[in-house]
Residue, then its C-alpha position, 0 to 999 in steps of 0.5 A: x301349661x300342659x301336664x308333664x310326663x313321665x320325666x322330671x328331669x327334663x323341662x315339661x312336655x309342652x304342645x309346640x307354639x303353634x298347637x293354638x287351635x283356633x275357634x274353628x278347630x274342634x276335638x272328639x274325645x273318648x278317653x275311656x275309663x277313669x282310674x286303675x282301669x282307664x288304658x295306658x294308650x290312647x289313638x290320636x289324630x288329626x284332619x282338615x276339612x277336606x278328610x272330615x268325611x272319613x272321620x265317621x267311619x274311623x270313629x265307628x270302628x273305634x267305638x266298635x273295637x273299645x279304643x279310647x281316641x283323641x281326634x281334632x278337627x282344623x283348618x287347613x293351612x295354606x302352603x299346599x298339602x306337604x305343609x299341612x302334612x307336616x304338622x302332623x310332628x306338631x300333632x305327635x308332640x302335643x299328644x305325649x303331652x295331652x296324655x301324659x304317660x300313655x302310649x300314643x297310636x298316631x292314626x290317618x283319619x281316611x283308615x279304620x281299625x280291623x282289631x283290638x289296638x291294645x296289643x301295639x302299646x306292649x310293643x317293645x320299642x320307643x316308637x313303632x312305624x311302617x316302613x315302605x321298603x321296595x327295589x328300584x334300580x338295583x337299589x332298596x329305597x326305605x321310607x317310614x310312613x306315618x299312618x300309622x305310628x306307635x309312640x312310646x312315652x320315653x326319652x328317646x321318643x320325646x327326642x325323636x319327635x321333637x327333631x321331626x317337629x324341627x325337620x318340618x320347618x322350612x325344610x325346602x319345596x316339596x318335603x312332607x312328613x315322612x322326609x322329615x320323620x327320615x331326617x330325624x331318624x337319621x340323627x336319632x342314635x339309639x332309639x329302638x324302632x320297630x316295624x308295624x308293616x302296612x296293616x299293623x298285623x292286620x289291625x289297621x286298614x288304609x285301604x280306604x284311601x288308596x282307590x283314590x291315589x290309584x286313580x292318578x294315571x302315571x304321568x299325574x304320579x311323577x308329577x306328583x312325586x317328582x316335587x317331594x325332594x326325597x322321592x324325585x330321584x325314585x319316580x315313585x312305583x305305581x303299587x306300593 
């Protein structure tokens, strides 16, 4: 059994059932220091084998900037890339309890960090989280993205993330993480969000990755997003 956290009088916080890595699953750990000055935060994440070509570059700018982190490496399930996204709530949920009492800074593996991170575990919040806002048709569409996300260890957090692991099973074709972080969210009364913004104040950058979405031309887009439930009404915009 995992250590508990912060909270006795809940039941122990436990990876979910289906955290099992398997013998093909590996961990890259640097917890940083023992004792009075080990970190009260910790990066974690997670990747497939086809994003562990950019796990090098993330760990040499976590090095580079002294952040403890928690990677795993695992296999790919199948099910397509909406079902493997969605255990990143599984991932959330088992690095509260891997490190009970700190502040998780959940990371993509295809970003690099531009700062020091300690400033986002002092953020004032349950959980920190970029909020994707834009206009569409005379309306204002809001989506939480998840690459990168700041978890305070409280109640409310555990709560949250804890729906967001329900939200991910069997939620219908085509739903991915961030559909099932909003349907969480819709349900989570109280909780105190803050909004991180696309680079966390300049921390963090994503902008590895994106070259890659910008070169699927326009009808490959709607393809795409046309088969994520929340997203098929909005025919996703070519700049986010």
């Amino acid at each position: 059994m995992l250590a508990p956290l912060l909270y006795t009088s809940r039941p122990a916080w436990e990876a979910p059932a289906s955290f099992n890595p398997s013998p093909d699953t590996h961990r890259h750990l640097q917890a940083g220091d023992d004792g009075e000055h080990a970190p009260g935060w910790i990066v974690f994440g997670w990747y497939t084998p086809d994003y562990a070509h950019w796990f090098a570059g993330l760990e040499k700018s976590l090095i580079a900037h002294g952040a403890p982190y928690d990677f795993w490496s695992v296999p790919k399930l199948a099910g397509g890339w909406e079902r493997n996204t969605r255990r990143k709530a599984e991932f959330a949920l088992a690095a509260l309890a891997l490190h009970p009492g700190k502040t998780v800074i959940l990371l993509d593996v295809d970003c690099i960090v531009t700062g020091a991170l300690g400033v986002l575990a002092s953020l004032n919040c349950d959980i920190g989280v970029n909020f994707h806002i834009w206009r569409k048709r005379g309306k204002t569409v809001i989506v939480p993205a998840t690459g990168h996300m700041v978890l305070n260890p409280t109640r409310d957090t555990r709560d949250l993330i804890a729906a967001w692991v329900e939200a991910c099973k069997d939620p219908g074709y085509g739903v991915d993480d961030q559909d099932a972080l909003a349907i969480a969210l819709e349900h989570a009364d109280g909780i105190r969000v803050a909004h991180l913004g696309k680079d966390a104040g300049g921390l963090i950058k994503h902008a590895r990755g994106r070259p890659l979405h910008l070169r699927i031309n326009g009808r490959g887009r709607i393809r795409h997003w046309a088969a994520c439930a929340l997203h098929a009404a909005l025919s996703f915009p070519a700049h986010r």
